[in-house]
C-alpha positions in Angstrom: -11.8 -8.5 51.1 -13.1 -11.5 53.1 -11.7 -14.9 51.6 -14.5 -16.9 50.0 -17.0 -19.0 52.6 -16.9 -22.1 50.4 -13.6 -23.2 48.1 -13.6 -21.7 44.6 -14.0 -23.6 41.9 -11.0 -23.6 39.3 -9.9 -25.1 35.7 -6.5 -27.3 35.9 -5.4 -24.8 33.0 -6.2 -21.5 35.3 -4.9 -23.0 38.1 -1.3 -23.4 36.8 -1.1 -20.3 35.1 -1.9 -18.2 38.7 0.4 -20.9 40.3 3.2 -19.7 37.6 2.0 -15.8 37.9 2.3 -16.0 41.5 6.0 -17.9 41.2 7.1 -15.0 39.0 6.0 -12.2 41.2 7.4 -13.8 44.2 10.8 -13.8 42.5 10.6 -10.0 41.9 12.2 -7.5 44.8 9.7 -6.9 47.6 7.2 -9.8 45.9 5.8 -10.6 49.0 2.4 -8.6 49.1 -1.2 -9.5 51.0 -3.0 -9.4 47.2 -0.5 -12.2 46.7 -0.8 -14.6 49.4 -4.7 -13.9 49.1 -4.3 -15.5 45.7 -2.6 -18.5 46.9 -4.7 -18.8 49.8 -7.7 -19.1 47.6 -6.0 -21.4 45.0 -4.4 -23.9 47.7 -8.0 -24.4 49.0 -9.5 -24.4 45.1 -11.6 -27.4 43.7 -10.0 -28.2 40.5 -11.6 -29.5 37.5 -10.8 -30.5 33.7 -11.7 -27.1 31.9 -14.3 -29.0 30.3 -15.5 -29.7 33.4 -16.2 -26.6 34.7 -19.9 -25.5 35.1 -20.8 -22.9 32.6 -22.2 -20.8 35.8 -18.7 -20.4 37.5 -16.5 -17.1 36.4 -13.0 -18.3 35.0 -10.1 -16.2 34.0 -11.0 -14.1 31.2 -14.9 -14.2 32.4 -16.9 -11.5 31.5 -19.7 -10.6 34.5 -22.6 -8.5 35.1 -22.6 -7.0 38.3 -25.1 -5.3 40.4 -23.9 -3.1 43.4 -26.6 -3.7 46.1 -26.7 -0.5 47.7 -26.9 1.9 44.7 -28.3 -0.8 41.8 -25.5 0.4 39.3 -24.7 -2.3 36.8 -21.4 -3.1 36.2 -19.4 -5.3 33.8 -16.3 -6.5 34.0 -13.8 -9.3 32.9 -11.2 -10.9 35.3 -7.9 -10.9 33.6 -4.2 -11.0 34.2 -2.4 -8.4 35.2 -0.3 -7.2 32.4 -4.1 -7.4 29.8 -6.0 -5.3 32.8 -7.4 -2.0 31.8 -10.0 -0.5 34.5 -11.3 1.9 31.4 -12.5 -1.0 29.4 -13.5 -3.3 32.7 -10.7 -5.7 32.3 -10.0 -6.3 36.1 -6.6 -7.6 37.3 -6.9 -10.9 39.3 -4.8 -9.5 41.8 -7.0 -6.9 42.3 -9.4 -7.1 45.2 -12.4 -7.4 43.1 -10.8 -9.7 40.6 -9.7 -12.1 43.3 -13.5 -12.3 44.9 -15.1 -13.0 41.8 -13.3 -15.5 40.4 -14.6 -18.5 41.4 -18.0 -17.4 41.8 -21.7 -18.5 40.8 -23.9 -16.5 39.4 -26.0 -15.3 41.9 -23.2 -15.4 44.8 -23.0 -12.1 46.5 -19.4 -10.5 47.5 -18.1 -7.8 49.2 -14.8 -5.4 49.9 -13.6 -2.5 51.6 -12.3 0.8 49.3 -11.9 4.1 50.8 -14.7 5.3 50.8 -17.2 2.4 52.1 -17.6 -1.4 51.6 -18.7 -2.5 48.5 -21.3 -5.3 47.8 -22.1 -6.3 44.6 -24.4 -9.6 43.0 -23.2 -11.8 40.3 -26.2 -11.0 38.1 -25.0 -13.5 34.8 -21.8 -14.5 33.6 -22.1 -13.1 30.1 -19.0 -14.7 28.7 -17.0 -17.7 29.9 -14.7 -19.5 27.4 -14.8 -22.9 28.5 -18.1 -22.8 27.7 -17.5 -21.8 24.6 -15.2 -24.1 23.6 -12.2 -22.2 24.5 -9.6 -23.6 26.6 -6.6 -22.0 25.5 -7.1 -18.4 27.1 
């Protein structure tokens, strides 16, 4: 996955709880990973804001998206959680995962891109259909 062109844009609150997720892997044997430094690359270089500050167009932790993958048009939707609340069945993407990391942070309407097996994905922030700062929530 290619690191985002622009810094991301980040809550004070989401910020320390990656910063504290990434401490506690790194303490783990063999927690030295590139999905990890990716994270810290991307929140060293982060704009941070008061939650409340955040604009309501910007996907946060716990975000829900709608997706649209440019090359076959299949929607997708998908929330960007931790890792131990991340269930692929029901959409909840890890932030460690490649797709969590390159959404979070994004605008509606930004494009973004990865490698699986099989080809390189693109897909296009279409709406963020849930974000809970802006709906008042700024304790998950």
């Amino acid at each position: 996955m290619a690191p985002h062109s622009n810094p991301i844009v980040l809550t004070e609150f989401d910020r320390d709880r990656l910063t504290r997720l990434l401490e506690s892997l790194r303490a783990r044997p063999g927690g030295d990973s590139p999905d990890l430094e990716a994270l810290e690359t991307e929140l060293d270089r982060a704009d941070v804001v008061k939650p409340g500050e955040i604009p309501p167009n910007v996907v946060t932790m716990n975000s829900k998206v709608e997706l649209v993958d440019l090359d076959t048009q299949e929607r997708l939707c998908l929330t960007v959680v931790f890792p131990g609340t991340a269930d692929v069945k029901s959409g909840r993407i890890s932030v460690l995962a490649p797709i969590g990391l390159a959404l979070l942070g994004c605008r509606e309407a930004d494009e973004v891109e990865w490698p699986t097996p099989s080809r390189t994905r693109r897909l296009r922030l279409e709406r963020i259909v849930y974000q809970p700062e802006a709906s008042g929530r700024f304790d998950i």
